[in-house]
Every structure is written in structure tokens, then in C-alpha cells.
N, C-alpha and C positions, 0 to 999 in steps of 0.2 A: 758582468755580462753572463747570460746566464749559456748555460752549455749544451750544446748541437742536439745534443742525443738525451735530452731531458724531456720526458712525454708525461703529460699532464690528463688525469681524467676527472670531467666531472660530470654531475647530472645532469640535466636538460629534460626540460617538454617544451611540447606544442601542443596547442590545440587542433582538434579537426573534427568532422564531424562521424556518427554513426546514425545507422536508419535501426529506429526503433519499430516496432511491428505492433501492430493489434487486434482482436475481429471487435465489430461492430454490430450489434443490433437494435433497428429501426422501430418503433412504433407506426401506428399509423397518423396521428397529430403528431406535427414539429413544427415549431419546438417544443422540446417536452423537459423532463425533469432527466438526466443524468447520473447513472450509476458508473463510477471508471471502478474498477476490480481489479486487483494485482494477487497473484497467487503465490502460494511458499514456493519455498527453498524444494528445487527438483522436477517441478511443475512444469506448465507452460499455460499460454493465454488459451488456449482449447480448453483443457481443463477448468479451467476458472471461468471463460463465457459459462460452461453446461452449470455451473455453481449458480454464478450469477441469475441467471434465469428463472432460479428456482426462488430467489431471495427477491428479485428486483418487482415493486407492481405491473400490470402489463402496459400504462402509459410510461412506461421509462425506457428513455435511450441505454444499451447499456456497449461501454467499451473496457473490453478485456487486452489489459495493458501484457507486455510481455517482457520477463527481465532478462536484462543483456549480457550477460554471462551464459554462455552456455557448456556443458560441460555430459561428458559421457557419466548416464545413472548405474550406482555399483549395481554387480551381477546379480545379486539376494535381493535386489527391490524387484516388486511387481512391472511384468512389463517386458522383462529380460534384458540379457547386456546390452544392447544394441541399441536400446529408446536415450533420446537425449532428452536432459533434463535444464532448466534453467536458472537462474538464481539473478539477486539484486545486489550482493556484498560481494567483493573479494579483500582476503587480508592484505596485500599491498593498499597502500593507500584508502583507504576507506570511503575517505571524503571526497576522493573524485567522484564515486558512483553515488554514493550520495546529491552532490551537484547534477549527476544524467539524470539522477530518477525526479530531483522537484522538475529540472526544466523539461524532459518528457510530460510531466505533469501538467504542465502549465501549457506547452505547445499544442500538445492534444485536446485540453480544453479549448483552445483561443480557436483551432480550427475547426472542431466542433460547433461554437458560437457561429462561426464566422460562414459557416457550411449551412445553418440554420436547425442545427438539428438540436440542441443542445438549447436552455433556457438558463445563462448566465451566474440566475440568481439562485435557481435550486440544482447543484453539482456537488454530488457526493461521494467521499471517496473510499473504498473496501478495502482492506490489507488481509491476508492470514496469515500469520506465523511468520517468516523471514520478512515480508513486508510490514507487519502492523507498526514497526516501531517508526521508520523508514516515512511512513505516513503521519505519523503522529509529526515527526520530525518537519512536516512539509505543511502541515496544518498550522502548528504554531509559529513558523520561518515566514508563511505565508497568508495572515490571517484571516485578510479579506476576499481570500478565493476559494472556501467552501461553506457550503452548506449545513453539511455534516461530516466526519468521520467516524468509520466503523473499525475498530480492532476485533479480529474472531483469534485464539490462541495464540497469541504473538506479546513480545514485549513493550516497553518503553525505551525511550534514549535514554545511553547512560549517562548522560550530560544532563541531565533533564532539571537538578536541581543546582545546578552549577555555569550553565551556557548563558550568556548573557542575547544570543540569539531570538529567543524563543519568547514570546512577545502574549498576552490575551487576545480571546478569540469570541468569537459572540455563536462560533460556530457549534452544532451540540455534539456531543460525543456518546458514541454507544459500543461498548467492552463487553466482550461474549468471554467466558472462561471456561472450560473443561473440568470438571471436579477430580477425574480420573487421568488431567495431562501429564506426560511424562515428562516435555522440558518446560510448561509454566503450568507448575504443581500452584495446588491453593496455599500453602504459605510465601510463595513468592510473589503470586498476584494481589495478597491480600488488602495489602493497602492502595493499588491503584487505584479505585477511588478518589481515594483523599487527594494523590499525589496531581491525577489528571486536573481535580478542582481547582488546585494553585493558579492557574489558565485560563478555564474552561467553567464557564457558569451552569452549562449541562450537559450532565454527566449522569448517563445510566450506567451500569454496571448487573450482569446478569451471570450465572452461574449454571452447570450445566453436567448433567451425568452421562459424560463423554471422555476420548483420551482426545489425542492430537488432531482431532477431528472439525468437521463441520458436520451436525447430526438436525434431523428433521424439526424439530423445538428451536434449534437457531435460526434455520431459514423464517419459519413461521414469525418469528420475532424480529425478523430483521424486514421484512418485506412489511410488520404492523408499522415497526420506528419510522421505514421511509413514507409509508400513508399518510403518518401521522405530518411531519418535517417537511414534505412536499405539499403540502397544505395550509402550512401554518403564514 
């Protein structure tokens, strides 16, 4: 028999839901061709539409997704203490947000579709820096729901050669790198390439005399890939 005053703790979840946020902009044909845009680590979806816009051609929808962590940006960022900043990862748990950001992914596309704005079969999806792996991760999980994917300064998953998840895609892939980036230097980028092919039957790969940035030669290049991709 066990005893009165014996208290027992364990873990528990639930599930529930959160409202994900984004801006939208319209072309004037819809349905059109699709840019979703996720920005790094500290960002927000404002920032990344004004990106987007300079990347995306002027027939494309474009939706500036927003990550759900939000958190006060340190004092020495531009900006001052008081701007908040956002993010895609927290260390507890990894994998749940993981899980928010495909099905955000997948939601906003379906209502996009379903809204008429959005043309199904050309949906591409943007990451920089804390998102690119995130997306990469959403691209092979999900293979038959993009277009393309674009990484600008950001990693790969580090499961990448080891997850039995991650499946071939017919989708094409286009990799911007910084030559001058301080957290994906060119010896640690150097073989994505190869690593993305494993997958991924096209695969650009471009290099770029930038730090942690997105500099005018990437937009240029990224706005030719989607001409090109939205066409084909």
C-alpha cells in the first residue's frame, strides 16, 4: 500500500494551438507564383517582406512568414533595447518548433491556394541563417510541396546524413554563401553541394563576397533562379 504523503511528479503535454502571423503581398494576376520568406534569428516578418521584395519578380505573391519565439533583442544590437526580436528554435525541446514551423508552412500555403492567390504548383520557399536549415528540413520531410528552396547564409540539419525522414525531391535547390561569413565560414559550407545532391537532383550553389548578410549580387541572383523556376 503505498503511503498518504508520497507525491509523485512527472511530465506531461498538450497540445493547443498558437496564431502564427505574417504580411502578404499581392500581385496584380492571381494566382501567381509564390515566394514564403522566413527571416534569421532576431528579425521579424517586416524585415524580411522589405528583403523579399527586392528578391521576388514582380508577378509573385510574396508571404513574410514570422517566428514564434519572441524574445527582447540585446542592448548593442542596432535598434536599441527595447526592439523585439524573433526566432524559429528554442533549446528545450527542439522538435516541437520544428513541428510549428513545417505545419505553419503547410497551412499558409493551403490557405493561400485556397484564397486563390497562390498557384500550387510554383511555391517557393526563402530561409536566412536560423531558418535555412529549418527549411531545408521541411523541403525533404515534405517533398512534394515545393517548388524550390532557397538557403542565403544558414546551415543544414544536423541529421542530414543520418535521419531516415528526409526522403528525394524533384524540387530545385538554390545555396547563397558569404565568403566573408562569420558563423557559415567557407570551410564549413564547402561541401554542401555535394551533401544537398544526396536528395536533391538540382542544386545551385553560389558564393558571395559578404559577411552574414544578404548583399545586392544575391538579391539579383535570386530574383534570376525564381524567373527562371517559375517558368520552367
Amino acid at each position: 500500500m503505498s503511503s498518504p504523503n508520497l507525491v509523485t511528479e512527472t511530465e506531461r503535454s498538450l497540445t493547443t494551438e498558437i496564431k502564427v502571423y505574417y504580411d502578404l503581398h499581392l500581385p496584380e494576376i492571381q494566382p501567381a507564383p509564390v515566394l514564403i520568406a522566413l527571416h534569421g534569428y532576431g528579425a521579424s516578418k517586416r524585415q524580411m517582406m522589405r528583403e523579399a521584395r527586392q528578391m521576388a519578380p514582380a508577378n509573385f505573391a510574396i508571404a513574410a512568414l514570422q517566428g514564434f519565439h519572441q524574445h527582447l533583442r540585446d542592448p548593442k544590437e542596432k535598434g536599441g533595447p527595447l526592439r523585439f526580436g524573433f526566432g524559429w528554435l528554442t533549446n528545450f525541446r527542439p522538435e516541437d518548433s520544428v513541428a510549428v514551423h513545417h505545419k505553419a508552412v503547410i497551412d499558409l500555403t493551403d490557405q493561400l491556394v485556397r484564397d486563390g492567390v497562390a498557384d500550387s504548383r510554383r511555391v517557393f520557399l526563402l530561409g536566412f541563417s536560423q531558418s535555412c536549415a529549418l527549411n531545408y528540413r521541411f523541403a525533404f520531410t515534405d517533398p512534394g510541396h515545393l517548388r524550390g528552396v532557397i538557403g542565403i547564409c544558414g546551415g543544414m540539419p544536423g541529421d542530414w546524413e543520418t535521419s531516415e525522414v528526409y526522403k528525394p525531391t524533384e524540387a530545385s535547390v538554390f545555396h547563397l554563401a558569404g565568403t566573408r561569413d562569420e558563423y557559415y565560414p567557407p570551410e564549413r559550407v564547402a561541401d554542401y553541394a555535394e551533401r544537398l545532391r544526396i536528395r536533391a537532383r538540382d542544386v545551385t550553389f553560389e558564393s558571395y563576397d559578404a559577411v552574414h548578410e544578404i548583399v545586392p549580387a544575391m538579391r539579383q541572383d535570386v530574383r534570376q533562379w525564381l524567373e527562371i523556376q517559375a517558368n520552367e
